[in-house]
C-alpha positions in Angstrom: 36.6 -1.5 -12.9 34.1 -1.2 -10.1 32.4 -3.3 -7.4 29.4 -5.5 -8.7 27.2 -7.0 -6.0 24.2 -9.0 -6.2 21.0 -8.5 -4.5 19.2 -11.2 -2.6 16.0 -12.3 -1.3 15.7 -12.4 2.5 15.6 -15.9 3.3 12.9 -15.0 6.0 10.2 -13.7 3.7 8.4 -16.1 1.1 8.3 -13.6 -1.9 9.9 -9.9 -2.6 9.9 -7.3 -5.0 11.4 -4.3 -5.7 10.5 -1.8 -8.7 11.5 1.6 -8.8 11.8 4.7 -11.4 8.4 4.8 -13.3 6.2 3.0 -10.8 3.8 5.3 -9.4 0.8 3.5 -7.1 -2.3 5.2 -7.6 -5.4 5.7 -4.9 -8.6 5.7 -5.2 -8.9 9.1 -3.5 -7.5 10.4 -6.9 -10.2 9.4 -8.8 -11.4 13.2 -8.0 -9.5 16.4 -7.5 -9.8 19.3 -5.4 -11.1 22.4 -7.7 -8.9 24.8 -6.3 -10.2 28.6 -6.3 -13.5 28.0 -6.7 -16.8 27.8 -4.1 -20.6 26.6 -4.6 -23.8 27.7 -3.1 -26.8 25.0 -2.5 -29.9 25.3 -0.3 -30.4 23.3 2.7 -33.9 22.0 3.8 -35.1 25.1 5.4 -34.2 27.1 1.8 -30.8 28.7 3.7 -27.8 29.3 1.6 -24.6 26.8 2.5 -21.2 28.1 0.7 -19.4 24.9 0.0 -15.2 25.5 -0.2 -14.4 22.0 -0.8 -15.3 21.2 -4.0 -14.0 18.1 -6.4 -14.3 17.1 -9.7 -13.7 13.5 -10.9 -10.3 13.3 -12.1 -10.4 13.0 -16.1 -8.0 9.7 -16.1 -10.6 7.7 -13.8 -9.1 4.3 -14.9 -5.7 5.0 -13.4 -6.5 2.7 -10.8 -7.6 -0.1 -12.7 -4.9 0.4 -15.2 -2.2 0.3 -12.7 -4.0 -2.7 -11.1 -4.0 -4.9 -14.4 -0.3 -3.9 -14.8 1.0 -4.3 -11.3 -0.9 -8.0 -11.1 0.8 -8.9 -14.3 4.3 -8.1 -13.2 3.2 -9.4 -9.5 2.4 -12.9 -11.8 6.2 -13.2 -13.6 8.3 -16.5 -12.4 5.8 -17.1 -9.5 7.1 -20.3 -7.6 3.9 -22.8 -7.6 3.5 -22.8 -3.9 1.4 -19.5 -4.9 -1.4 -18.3 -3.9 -1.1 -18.9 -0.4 -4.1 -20.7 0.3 -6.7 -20.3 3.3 -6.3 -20.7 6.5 -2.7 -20.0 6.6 -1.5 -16.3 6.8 0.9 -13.8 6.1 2.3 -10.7 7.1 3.5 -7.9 4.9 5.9 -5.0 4.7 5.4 -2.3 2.2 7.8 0.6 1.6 5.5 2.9 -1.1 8.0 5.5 -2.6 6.5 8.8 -3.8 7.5 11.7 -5.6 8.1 14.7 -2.8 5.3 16.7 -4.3 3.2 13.9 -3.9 4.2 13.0 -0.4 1.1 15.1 1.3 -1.5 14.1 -1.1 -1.7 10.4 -0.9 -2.8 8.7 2.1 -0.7 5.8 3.2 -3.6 3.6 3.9 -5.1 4.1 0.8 -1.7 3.2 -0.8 -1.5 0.1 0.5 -5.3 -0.9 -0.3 -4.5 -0.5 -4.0 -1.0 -2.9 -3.6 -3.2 -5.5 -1.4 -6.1 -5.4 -3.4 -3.4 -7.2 -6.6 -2.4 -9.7 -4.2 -5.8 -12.1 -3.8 -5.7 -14.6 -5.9 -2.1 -14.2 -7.0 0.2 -14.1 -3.9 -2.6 -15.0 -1.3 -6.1 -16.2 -1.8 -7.7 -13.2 -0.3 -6.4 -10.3 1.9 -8.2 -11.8 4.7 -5.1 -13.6 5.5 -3.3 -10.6 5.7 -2.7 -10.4 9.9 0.0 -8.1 9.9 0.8 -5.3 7.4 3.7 -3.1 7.8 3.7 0.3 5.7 5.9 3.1 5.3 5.4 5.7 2.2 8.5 8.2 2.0 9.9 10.3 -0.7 12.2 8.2 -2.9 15.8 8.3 -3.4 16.3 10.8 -6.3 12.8 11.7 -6.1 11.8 8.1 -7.5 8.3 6.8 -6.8 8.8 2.7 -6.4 8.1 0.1 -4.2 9.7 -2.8 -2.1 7.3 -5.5 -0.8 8.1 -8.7 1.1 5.8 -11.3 2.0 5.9 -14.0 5.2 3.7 -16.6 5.7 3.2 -16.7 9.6 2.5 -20.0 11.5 4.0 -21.8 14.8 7.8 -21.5 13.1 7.6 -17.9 11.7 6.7 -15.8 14.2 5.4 -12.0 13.0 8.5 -9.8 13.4 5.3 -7.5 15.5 5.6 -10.8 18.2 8.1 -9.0 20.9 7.0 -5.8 20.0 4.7 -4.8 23.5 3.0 -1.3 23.5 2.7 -1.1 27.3 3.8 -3.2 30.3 2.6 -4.0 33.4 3.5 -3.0 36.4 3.1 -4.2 40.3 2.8 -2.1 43.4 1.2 -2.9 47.0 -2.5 -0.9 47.4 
C-alpha cells in the first residue's frame, strides 16, 4: 500500500486555496484576438494612407471573464470561516501562483492575471482590493501542463509582518568626501 499524506494550511496565512486541472483564469486582454495574416488601410487627417498590421477582433466568447468570475467567487465562498471579509482598515498581503498551459504561457500577461483573481476577492475575502498592500505573483507552466492556481492570504498588522519586510532593494553605504 502506499504513503498517504495530508495537506495543510500554513498556519501563517489567514486563508488558502489550491485548484488545479480544469481551472483556467481568463484576462480581459482576451476579450479580443489578434487577426493573424491579415492588414487594414484607413486615412489619416491629411487623407494619407496608414497600413495597420495589428488588427483584433473581439473574441466570440466575450463573457469568459465574467463567467469565470461568477464561478471562481462561488467556490472562493465554500466553508468561509465568519471572520470574512476582512474588513477596512486592516490589510492583507497576497501570493498568487497562476498556472498556465505552456502554449499559453506568452499570451497572458501576469498582471492582468492577477486583476481577474483580485477583482473576486472584494466583498468575499476582503472588503475591497484597496487593502491589498502587498501582492506576490508568479504565473508558470503547470505541472503536467495543468493550468491551476494556489493563493494564500495574510492579514498584515503590528504582529504579521509582510514576508516583503526584510527584503531591501539597495543599501547604503558610507565613505569620507
Amino acid at each position: 500500500m502506499g504513503k498517504k499524506v495530508i495537506i495543510k494550511r500554513n498556519p501563517d496565512f489567514e486563508w488558502c486555496m489550491v485548484e488545479l486541472g480544469q481551472l483556467i483564469v481568463p484576462t480581459k486582454q482576451e476579450k479580443y484576438k489578434p487577426l493573424i495574416g491579415y492588414e487594414g488601410i484607413m486615412k489619416d487627417t491629411d487623407n494619407i494612407d496608414v497600413i495597420l498590421k495589428e488588427l483584433y477582433v473581439r473574441n466570440p466568447d466575450k463573457e469568459i471573464v465574467k463567467r469565470f468570475e461568477e464561478k471562481f467567487r462561488q467556490s472562493i465562498s465554500k466553508d468561509l470561516e465568519k471572520k470574512f471579509p476582512i474588513k477596512k482598515p486592516e490589510t492583507v498581503e497576497i501570493i498568487l501562483n497562476i498556472y498556465v498551459e505552456k502554449k499559453r504561457y506568452f499570451d497572458v500577461d501576469v498582471d492582468n492575471l492577477a486583476k481577474t483573481i483580485l477583482d473576486c476577492f472584494s466583498g468575499i475575502l476582503i472588503e475591497d482590493d484597496s487593502q491589498v498592500i502587498s501582492l506576490l505573483v508568479q504565473k508558470r507552466i503547470g505541472q503536467f501542463n495543468m493550468s491551476g492556481i494556489s493563493i494564500g492570504l495574510r492579514k498584515i498588522d503590528d504582529f504579521n509582518k509582510s514576508l516583503f519586510e526584510d527584503i531591501k532593494l539597495y543599501y547604503y553605504e558610507e565613505f569620507e568626501d
